[in-house]
N, C-alpha and C positions, 0 to 999 in steps of 0.2 A: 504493500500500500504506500503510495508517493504523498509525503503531506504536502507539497509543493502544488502537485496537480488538484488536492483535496482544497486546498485554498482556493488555487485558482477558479476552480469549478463552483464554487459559494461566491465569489464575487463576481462571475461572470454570471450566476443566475437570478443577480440581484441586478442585474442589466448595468452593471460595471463592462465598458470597453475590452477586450482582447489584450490587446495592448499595454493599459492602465493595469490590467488587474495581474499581468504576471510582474509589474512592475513592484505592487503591492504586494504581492506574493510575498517576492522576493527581498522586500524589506520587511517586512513580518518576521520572515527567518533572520534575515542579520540580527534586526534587534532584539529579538525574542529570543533567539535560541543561539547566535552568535556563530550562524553560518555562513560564512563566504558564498556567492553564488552556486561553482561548480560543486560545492558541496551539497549546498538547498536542492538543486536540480535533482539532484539522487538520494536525499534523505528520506529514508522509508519511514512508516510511522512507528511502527514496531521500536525501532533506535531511539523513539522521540516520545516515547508515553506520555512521561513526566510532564512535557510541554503539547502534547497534540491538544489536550482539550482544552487548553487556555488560547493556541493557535486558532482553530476551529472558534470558538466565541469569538475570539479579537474578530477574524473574517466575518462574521454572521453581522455584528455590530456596524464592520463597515457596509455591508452589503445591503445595510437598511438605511444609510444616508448617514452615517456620526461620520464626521473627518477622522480618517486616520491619524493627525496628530493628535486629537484630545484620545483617541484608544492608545494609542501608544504613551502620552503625558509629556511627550517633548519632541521637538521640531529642530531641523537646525537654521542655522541664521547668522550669513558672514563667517564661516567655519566653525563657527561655536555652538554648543548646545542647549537648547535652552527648554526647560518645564514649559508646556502650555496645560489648560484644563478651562473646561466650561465657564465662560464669565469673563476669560480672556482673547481676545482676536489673535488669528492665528498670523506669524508674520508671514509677508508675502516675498518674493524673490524683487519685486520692483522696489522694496524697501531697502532690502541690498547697493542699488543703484544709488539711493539718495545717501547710506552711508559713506559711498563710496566718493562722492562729489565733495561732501564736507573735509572726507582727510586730504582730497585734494588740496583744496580748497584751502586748510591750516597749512598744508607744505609749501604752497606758493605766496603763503601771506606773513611775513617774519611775526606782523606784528599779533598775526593769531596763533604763533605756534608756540607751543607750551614750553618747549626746552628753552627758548626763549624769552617767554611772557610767561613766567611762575603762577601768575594769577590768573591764569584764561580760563574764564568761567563758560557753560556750557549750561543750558537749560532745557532738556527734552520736553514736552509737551501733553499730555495723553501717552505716557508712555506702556499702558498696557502689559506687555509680557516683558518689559524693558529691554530691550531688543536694538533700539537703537540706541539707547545710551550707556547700556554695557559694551557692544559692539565698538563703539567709539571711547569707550575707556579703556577699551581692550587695548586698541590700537594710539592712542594720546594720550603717553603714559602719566604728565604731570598738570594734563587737566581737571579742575573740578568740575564735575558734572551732578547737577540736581535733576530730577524725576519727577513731574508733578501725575497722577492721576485722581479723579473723582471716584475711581471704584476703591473699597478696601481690599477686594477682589485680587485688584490688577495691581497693588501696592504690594500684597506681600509673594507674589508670584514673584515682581521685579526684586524683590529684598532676594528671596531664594536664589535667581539668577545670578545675582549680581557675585551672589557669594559663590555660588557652584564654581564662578568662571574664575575667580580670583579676584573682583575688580573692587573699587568701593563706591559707591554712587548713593548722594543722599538724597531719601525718595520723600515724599511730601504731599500728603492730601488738600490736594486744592483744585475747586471747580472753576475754571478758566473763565467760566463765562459771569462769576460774578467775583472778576477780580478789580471789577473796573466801576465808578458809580457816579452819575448813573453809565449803562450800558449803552455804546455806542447804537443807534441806528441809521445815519447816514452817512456819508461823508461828511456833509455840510452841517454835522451837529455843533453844538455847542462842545471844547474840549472839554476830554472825560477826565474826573482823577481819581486815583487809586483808595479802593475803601479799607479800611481801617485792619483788613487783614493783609493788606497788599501793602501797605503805605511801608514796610520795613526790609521789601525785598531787595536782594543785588542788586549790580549791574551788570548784567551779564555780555560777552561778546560773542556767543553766540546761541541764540532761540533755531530750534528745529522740532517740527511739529507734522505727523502722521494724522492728522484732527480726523474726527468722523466726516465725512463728504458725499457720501450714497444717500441720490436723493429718493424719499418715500413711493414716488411710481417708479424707482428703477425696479424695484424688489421680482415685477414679473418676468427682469431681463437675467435674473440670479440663479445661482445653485441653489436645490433643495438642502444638500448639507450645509452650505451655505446659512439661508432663511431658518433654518430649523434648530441651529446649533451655538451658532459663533454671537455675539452683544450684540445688539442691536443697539446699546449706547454707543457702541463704538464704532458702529457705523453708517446708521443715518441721518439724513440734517431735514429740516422742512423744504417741500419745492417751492415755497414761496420765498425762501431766504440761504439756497446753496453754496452763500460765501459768506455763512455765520460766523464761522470757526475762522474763516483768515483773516473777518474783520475784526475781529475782538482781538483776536493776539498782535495785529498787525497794529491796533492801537495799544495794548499795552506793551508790544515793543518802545514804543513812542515812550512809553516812562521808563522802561528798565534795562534796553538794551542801549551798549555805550556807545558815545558819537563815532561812527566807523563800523560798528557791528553788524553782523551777516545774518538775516532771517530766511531758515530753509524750510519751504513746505512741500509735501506730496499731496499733491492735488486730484480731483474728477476730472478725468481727460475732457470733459466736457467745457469745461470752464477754464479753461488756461490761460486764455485772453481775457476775461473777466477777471481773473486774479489777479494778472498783471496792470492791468488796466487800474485796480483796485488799490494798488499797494502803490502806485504812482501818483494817485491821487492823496496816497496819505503824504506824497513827499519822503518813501525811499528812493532811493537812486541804485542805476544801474542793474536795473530788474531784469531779471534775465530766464526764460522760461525753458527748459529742456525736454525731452523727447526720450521715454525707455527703450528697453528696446527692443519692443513691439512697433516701435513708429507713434505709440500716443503720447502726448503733451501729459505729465509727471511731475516733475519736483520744478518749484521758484525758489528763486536767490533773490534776495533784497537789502539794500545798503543802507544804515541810516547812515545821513549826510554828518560830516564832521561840524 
């Protein structure tokens, strides 16, 4: 008896892909049972007692729509490995992309690089499974980096990761959208100032922000594991106001981010000229909108002016 083929055959009759499901197969055994491919391929069950019926359920779970990272409890991300579980969004490979533009980004800027600037402070956003801001401490060894999220969920997930990987990142419950009072809603509002929890923070030189952005009628353009599993705080905004999340932080950059600092966001491919459009209106400079690499409009860069 092949547990390989027994896997495969449960998620292929859960109308899981061909493809996809020997994919999964075949991670199921690495991580589970810590077999290299040409080994999984010929693993009988017999060899595998101990582990077939935990194998066997893990498959059945996927095969009814749970993402394989919350049955497994970790994902990787930037070559690191990180916990995920319900209540947290899972990272995606485009977010890879956006980390990857920021270490650019400190290596070609003396005045943001840490071995240089002892104090380069760093302030992730919604950091959920803290993914980008472990990630980036992984890598920016004498940067301080702060964590805000609203869930307590996604706070100690990030605490765990931070530690699994080695890194230190101080994480902080705080809801973005009232950090600001009153709450921006136009451009042409009257300026906003910091309420009385906010009025003691940094200054940070660099804000990067994954904000929720899926707007509420994409939901029928979605994965079922997707809609059924993963926050739905963490990932949709109203359709009547799709650049909630980049105006509120884009205004309290305005207070807390230092004259010269870098605001990074991954954005709704939909709206990449409206973010940009948006953040030049608040009077960053040098806004700059990129392309994953799928070809859609992704992650903005923005400057506040010295």
């Amino acid at each position: 008896m092949n547990i390989y083929r027994d896997i495969k055959n449960i998620l292929t009759d859960g109308n899981m892909p061909e493809g996809e499901a020997k994919a999964v197969a075949l991670l199921l055994l690495e991580r589970v049972a810590g077999l290299p491919t040409a080994k999984a391929l010929i693993a009988d069950g017999k060899s595998m007692l101990c582990r077939r019926q935990t194998l066997l359920e893990m498959a059945a779970r996927i095969s009814q729509g749970e993402p394989v990272q919350y049955v497994l409890g970790e994902t990787d991300f930037c070559g690191l490995t990180l916990k995920v579980q319900p209540g947290v969004l899972i990272p995606r490979p485009e977010t890879e992309e956006l980390v990857n533009w920021i270490v650019e980004e400190v290596n070609l800027d003396a005045n943001l690089n840490p071995n240089l600037n002892p104090n380069c402070q760093l302030l992730d956003i919604g950091t959920g499974s803290g993914c980008i801001a472990i990630a980036l401490a992984k890598v920016l060894k004498n940067v301080e980096v702060e964590a805000w999220d609203v869930s307590d969920v996604a706070l100690d997930v990030a605490k765990d990761n931070a530690t699994k990987n080695g890194v230190q990142i101080k994480v902080r419950k705080m809801d973005v959208l009232s950090t600001l009072n009153p709450k921006p809603s136009t451009l042409n509002s009257q300026p906003s100032t910091l309420n009385s929890q906010s009025s003691t923070l940094n200054h940070y030189d660099l804000i990067v922000s994954n904000p929720p952005y899926v707007c509420e009628e994409e939901k029928e353009e979605m994965e079922r594991n997707v809609l059924e599993h993963e926050p739905g705080l963490a990932l949709f905004v109203p359709n009547d106001d799709p650049l909630l999340f980049y105006r509120q932080i884009g205004t309290l950059g305005q207070h807390i981010l230092k004259s010269g600092g870098r605001l990074f966001f991954e954005i709704n491919r939909r709206f990449g000229k409206e973010v940009v459009t948006l953040l030049e209106g608040m009077g960053y400079q040098e806004v700059e909108l990129r392309q994953d690499i799928y070809g859609n409009d992704r992650m903005v860069k923005a400057i506040k002016p010295q």
